[in-house]
C-alpha positions in Angstrom: -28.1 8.5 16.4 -25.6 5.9 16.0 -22.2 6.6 17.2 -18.6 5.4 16.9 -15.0 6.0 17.4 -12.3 5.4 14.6 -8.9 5.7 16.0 -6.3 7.1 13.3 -6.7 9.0 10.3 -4.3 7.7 8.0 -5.4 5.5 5.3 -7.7 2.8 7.0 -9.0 5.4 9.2 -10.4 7.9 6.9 -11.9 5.4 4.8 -13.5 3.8 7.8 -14.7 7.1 9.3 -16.3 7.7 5.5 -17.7 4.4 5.3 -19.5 4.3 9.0 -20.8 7.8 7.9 -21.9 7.2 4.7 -24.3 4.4 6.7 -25.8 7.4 8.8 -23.8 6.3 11.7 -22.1 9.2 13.9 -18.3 9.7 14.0 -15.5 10.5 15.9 -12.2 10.3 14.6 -9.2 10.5 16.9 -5.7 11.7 15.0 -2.7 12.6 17.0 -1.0 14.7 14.2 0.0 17.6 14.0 0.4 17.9 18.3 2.2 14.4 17.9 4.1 14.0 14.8 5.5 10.2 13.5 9.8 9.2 12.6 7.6 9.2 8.9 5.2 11.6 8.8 5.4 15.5 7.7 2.3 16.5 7.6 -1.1 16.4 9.6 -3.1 15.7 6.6 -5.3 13.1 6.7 -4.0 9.7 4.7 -0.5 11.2 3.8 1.6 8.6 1.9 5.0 8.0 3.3 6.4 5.2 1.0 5.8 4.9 -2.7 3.0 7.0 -4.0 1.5 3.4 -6.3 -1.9 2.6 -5.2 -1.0 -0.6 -7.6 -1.4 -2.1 -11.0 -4.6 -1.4 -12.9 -7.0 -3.6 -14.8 -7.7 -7.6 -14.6 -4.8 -8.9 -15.2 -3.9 -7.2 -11.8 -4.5 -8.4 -7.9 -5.2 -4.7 -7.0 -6.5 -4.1 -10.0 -9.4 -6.0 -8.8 -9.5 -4.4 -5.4 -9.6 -0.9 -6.8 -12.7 -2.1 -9.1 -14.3 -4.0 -5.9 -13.6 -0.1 -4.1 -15.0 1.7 -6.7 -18.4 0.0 -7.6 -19.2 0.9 -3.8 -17.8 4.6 -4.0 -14.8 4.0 -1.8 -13.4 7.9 -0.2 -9.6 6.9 -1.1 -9.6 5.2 -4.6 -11.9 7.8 -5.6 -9.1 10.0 -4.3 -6.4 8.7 -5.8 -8.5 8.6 -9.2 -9.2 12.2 -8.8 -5.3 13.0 -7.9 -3.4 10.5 -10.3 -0.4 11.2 -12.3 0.9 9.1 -15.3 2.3 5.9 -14.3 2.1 3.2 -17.2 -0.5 0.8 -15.9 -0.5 1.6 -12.0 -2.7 4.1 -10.2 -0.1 6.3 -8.9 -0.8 10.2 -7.2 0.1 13.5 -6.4 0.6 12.7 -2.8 0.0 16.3 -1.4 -3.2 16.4 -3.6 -4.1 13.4 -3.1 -4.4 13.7 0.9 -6.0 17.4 0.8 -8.8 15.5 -1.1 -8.8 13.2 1.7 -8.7 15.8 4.1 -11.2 18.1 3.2 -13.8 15.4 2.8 -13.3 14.3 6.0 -13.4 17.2 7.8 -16.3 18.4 6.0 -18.7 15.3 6.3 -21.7 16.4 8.8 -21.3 13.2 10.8 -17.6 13.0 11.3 -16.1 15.5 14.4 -12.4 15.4 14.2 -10.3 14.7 17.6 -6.5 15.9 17.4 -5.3 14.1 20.7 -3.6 10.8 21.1 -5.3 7.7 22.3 -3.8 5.6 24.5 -6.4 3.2 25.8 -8.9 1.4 23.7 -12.1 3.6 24.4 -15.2 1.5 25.3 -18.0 0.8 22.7 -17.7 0.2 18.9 -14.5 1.3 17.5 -12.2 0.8 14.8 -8.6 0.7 15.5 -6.9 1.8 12.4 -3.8 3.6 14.5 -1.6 2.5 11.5 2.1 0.9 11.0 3.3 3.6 14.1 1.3 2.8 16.6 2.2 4.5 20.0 3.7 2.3 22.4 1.3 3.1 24.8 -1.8 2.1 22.7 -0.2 -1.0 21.4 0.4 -2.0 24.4 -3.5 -2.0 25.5 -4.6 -3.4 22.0 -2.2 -6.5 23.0 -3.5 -6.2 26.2 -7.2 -6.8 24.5 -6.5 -9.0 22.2 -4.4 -11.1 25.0 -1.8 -11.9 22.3 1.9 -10.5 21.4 2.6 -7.6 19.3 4.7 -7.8 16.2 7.2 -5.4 14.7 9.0 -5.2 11.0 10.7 -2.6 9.7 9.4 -0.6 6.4 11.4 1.7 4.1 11.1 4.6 2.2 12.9 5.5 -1.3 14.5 8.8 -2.0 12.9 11.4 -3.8 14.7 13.1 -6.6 14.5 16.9 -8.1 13.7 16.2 -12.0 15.6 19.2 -12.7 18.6 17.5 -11.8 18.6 14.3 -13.3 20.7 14.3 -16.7 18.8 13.1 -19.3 21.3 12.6 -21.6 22.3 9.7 -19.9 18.8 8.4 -18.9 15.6 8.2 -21.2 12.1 8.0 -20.5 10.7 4.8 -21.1 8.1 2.2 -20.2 9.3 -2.1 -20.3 8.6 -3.6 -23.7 7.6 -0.5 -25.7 4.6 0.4 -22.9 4.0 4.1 -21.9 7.2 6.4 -21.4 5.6 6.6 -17.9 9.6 6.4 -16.2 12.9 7.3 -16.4 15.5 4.7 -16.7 19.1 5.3 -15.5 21.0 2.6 -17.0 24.5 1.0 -15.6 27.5 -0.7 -17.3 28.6 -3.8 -15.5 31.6 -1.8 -14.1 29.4 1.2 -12.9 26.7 -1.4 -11.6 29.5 -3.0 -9.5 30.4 0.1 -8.1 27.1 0.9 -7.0 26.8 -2.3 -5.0 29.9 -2.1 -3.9 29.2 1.7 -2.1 25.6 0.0 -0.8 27.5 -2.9 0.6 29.7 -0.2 3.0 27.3 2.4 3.0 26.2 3.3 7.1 23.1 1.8 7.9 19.6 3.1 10.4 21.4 1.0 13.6 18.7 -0.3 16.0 17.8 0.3 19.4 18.1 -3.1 22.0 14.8 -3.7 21.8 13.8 -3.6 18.1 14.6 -6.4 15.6 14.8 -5.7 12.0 12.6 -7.7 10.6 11.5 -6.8 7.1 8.4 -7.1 4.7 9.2 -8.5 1.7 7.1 -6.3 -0.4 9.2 -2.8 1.1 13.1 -4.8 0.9 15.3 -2.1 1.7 18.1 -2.0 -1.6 20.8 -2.7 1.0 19.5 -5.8 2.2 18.2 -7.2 -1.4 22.0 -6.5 -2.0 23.0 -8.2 0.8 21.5 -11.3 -0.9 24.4 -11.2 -3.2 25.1 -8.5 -6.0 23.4 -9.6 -8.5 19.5 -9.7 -6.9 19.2 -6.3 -7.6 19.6 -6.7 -11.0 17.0 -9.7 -11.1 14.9 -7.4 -8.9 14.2 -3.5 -8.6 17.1 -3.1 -11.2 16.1 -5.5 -13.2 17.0 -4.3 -17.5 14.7 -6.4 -18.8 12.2 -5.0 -21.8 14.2 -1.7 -21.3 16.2 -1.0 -24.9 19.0 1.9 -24.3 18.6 4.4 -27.2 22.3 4.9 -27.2 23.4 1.1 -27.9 19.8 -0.4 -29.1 20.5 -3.1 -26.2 19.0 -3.7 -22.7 21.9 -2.1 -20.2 23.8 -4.2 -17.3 21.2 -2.9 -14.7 18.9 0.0 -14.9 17.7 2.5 -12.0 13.9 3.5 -12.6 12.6 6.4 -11.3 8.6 7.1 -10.8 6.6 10.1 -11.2 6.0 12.0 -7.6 3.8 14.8 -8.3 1.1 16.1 -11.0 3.9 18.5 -12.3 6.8 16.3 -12.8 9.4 18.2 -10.4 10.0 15.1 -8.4 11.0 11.8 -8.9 11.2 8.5 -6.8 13.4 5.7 -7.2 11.3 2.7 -7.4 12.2 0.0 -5.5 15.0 1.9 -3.9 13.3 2.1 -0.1 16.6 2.6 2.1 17.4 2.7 5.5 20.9 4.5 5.0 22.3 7.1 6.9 21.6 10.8 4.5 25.1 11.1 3.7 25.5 7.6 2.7 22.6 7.9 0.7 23.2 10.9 -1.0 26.7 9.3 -2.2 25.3 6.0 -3.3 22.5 7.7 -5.4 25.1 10.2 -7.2 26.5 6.7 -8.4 23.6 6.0 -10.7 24.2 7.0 -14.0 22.2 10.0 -14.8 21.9 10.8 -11.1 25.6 12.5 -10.6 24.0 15.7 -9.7 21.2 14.5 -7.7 19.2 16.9 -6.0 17.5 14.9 -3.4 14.4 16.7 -2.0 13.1 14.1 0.3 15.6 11.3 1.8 14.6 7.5 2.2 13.9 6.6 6.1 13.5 3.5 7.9 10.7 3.2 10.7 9.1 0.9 13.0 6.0 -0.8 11.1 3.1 -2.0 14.1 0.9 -5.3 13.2 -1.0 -7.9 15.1 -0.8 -11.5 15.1 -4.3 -11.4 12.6 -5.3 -15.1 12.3 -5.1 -15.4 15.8 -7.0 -12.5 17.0 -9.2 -11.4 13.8 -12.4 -12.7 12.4 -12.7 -12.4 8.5 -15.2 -9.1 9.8 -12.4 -7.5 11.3 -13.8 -7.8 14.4 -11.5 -8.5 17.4 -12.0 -12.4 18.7 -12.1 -11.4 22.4 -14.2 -8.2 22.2 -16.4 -7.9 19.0 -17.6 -4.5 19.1 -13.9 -3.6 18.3 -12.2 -3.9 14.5 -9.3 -3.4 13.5 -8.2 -1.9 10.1 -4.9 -1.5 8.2 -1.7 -2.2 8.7 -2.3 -3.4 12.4 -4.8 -5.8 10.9 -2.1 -7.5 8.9 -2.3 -6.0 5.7 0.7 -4.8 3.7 -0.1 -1.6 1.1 -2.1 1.8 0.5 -4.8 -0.5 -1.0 -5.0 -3.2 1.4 -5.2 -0.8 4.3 -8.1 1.6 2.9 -9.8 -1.4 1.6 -9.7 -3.3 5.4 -11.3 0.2 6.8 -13.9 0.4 4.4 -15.0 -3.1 5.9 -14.4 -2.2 9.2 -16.1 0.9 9.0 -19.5 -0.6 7.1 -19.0 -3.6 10.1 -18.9 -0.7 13.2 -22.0 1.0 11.7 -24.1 -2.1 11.0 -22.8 -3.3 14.4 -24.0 -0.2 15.7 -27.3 0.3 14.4 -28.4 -3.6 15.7 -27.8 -5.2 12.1 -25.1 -8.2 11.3 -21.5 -7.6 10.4 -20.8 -10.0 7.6 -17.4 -10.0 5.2 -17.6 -10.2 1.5 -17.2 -13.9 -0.6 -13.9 -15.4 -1.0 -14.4 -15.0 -4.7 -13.5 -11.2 -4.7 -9.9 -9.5 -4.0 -11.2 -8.0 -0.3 -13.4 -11.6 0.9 -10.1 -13.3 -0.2 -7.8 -11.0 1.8 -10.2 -10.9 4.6 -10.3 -14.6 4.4 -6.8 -15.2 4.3 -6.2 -12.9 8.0 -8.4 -14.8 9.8 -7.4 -18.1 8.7 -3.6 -18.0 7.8 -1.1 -20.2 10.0 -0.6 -17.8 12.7 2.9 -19.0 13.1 5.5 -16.7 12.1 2.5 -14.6 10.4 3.4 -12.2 8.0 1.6 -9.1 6.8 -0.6 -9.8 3.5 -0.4 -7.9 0.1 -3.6 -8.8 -2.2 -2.7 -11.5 -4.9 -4.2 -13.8 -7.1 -3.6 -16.7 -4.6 -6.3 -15.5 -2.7 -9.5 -16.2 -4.9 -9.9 -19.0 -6.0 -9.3 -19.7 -9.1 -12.5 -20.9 -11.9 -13.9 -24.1 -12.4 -11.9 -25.8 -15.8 -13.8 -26.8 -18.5 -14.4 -30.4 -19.8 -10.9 -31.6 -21.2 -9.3 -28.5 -20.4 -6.2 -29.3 -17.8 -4.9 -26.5 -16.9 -5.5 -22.7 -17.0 -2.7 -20.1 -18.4 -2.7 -16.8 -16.2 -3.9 -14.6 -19.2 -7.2 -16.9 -19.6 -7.9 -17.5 -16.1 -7.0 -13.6 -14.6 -9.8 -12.3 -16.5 -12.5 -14.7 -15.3 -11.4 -14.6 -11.7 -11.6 -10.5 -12.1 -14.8 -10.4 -13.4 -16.5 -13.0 -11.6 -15.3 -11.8 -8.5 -16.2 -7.8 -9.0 -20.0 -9.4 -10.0 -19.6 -11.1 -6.6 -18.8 -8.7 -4.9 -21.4 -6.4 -6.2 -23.9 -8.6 -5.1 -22.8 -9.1 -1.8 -22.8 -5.3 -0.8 -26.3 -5.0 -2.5 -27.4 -7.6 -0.1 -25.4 -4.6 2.5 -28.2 -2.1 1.1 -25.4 -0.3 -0.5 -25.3 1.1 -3.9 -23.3 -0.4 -6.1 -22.2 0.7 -9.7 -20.1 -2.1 -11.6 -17.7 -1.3 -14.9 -20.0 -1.8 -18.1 -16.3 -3.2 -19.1 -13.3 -4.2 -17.7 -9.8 -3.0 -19.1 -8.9 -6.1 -21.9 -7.0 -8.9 -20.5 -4.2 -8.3 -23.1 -2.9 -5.2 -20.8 1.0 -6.0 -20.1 1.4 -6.3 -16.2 3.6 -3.6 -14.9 6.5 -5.3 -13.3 7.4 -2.2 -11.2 4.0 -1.1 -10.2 3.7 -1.6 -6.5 2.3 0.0 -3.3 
């Protein structure tokens, strides 16, 4: 039989091991934890989330929206997952993280074809594998990945937000609510202009994570840490994360000054994240600076934010849009390390890899989905971005193209266009991974393109 080797069992790495299985293709899947934990880890379950728990906006007015579609019409392990783990989050696909990775644990660890390894790697082993060691590579495998690749290593920093005991948030001072009158999905915590001043005034002399010599903070957009939006000047957090807008105070009737969400953590409501609030401040800095939002006083925090080193390559300049690696092609490489930025991204990227590793592997053609779907567009994008100051890739609309206008129309609105590109791509798609000799199972309908975008769903 078939075999490979999937280094990593976070994200990427569980869905590739699933994938290259589900093909008939033998398995084995190296994972350091528990023996050798991560700065972000906690666990040594199998595709643990250590930021938000948002696998992204849902329906076609939304980027990942289309990628979760694309995942599910071909059974993908980790939206199926997530859909099986969810908890209510207005329109995003958010989780109970612990349930959520015992799903992704147990179906692992029970597939016939898939024999778990719990040591480290630190060389790239010979013959087909998928490299899918995650945002915290070891320094000892990174360095032979750049050794393979022939090209430098990149660093950025990522952030975590703080978790919050529900029990200790006083609601008579914040309200449950969604923007604009959608689901009551959140809880707001809203600021006066004095109390908001305040609070950026405490971030702005709060102790920060200080750096070693050789690391340079160098941060992805999508995961600012507060401190450094509000080192932008004080008001971009209120035109960001804090952002009052469609949020009506029940107490005055008005939108507040600034308003401090807060997102559902697990299927029971005992915990809360603050969204957009990933940190890097020292615990007792950050426990002071959160008892200054309104409502949070008495904060219990049960998990604080952390800062830690995020691993990527240099994609366009190594990376085919198959995920194979340029200089060796019987090696892919899935995840964050692959340039990607979100839960999402990364299980999407070792899907691909692991369907490429087990076609590879049983004599057939790796091949990458069309530019017209979510995945072929991010895929796409990777192997063919400027790989000058590269940058690690969210999915977006700007990657798929967008439809062909109609005689005398000039230009397309977002609501009009959205849905075509959505649908068009998913049927796309579908067809492509038919001509994979997978099964494929599209939506008889999509959710209706009149869906309000969730400004605050991310991941």
């Amino acid at each position: 039989m078939p075999e490979i080797t999937v280094i990593g069992a976070g994200l990427a790495g569980s869905e590739a091991a699933l994938s290259a299985a589900s093909q008939g293709v033998s398995v084995r899947l190296y994972e350091m934890r528990p023996h050798r934990m991560t700065p972000a880890h906690r666990s040594g379950d199998f595709a643990e989330l250590v930021c938000s728990t948002s696998l992204g906006g849902e329906g076609e007015m939304q980027s990942k929206g289309m990628l979760q579609a694309e995942l599910r019409s071909v059974g993908g392990a980790i939206v199926g997952a997530a859909d099986e783990s969810r908890v209510p989050a207005g329109n995003a696909l958010a989780v109970d993280r612990d349930a959520f990775s015992a799903r992704v644990t147990e179906r692992v660890r029970s597939h016939p074809l898939i024999t778990v390894v719990e040591e480290e790697v630190q060389q790239v082993p010979e013959g087909i594998c998928v490299i899918a060691s995650g945002p915290l590579t070891s320094d000892a495998l990174a360095e032979d990945v750049a050794r393979l690749t022939g090209s430098e290593r990149l660093s950025f920093y990522d952030a975590a937000a703080p978790v919050i005991d529900a029990a200790s948030i006083d609601m008579s001072v914040a309200w449950r609510a969604g923007r604009y009158d959608q689901s009551a999905d959140y809880i707001n915590c809203p600021f006066t202009k004095e109390e908001y001043l305040r609070f950026i005034g405490a971030l702005e002399t709060a102790r920060t994570h200080t750096p070693h010599d050789w690391e340079k903070l160098e941060f992805f957009e999508g995961c600012m840490p507060i401190e450094e939006i509000a080192r932008r000047g004080p008001d971009t957090p209120r035109f960001g994360p804090m952002s009052p807008k469609g949020l009506d105070d029940p107490r005055t009737g008005r939108w507040p000054y600034a308003v401090a969400q807060l997102r559902q953590e697990d299927a029971e409501g005992r915990m809360w994240s603050l969204v957009g609030f990933q940190t890097g401040l020292k615990w007792g800095d950050q426990k002071d600076v959160v008892q200054l939002i309104p409502g949070l006083e008495n904060a219990e925090i049960v998990r604080y934010g952390v800062m830690h080193r995020n691993t990527y390559l240099n994609a366009p300049a190594v990376l085919q849009e198959t995920l194979q690696l340029r200089a060796d092609p019987q090696k892919f490489v899935a995840g964050v390390l692959a340039g990607t930025e979100g839960y999402l991204e990364s299980a999407a990227t070792g899907w691909l890899a692991g369907l490429n590793a087990a076609r590879l592997a049983q004599g057939l053609a790796p091949s990458a989905p069309p530019h017209t779907s979510m995945l072929g567009g991010l895929v796409h994008y990777l192997a063919s971005a400027n790989p000058g100051g590269f940058q690690p890739m969210n999915v977006n609309w700007a990657l798929v193209p967008d439809p062909e206008l109609p005689a005398g129309k000039r230009k397309w609105g977002k609501r009009e266009k959205r849905p075509l590109m959505f649908r068009a791509g998913l049927q796309d798609f579908g067809t492509w991974a038919e001509t994979q000799g997978l099964a494929v199972t599209l939506p008889a309908a999509a959710q209706p393109p009149e869906q309000m975008p969730d400004p605050v769903a991310a991941g």
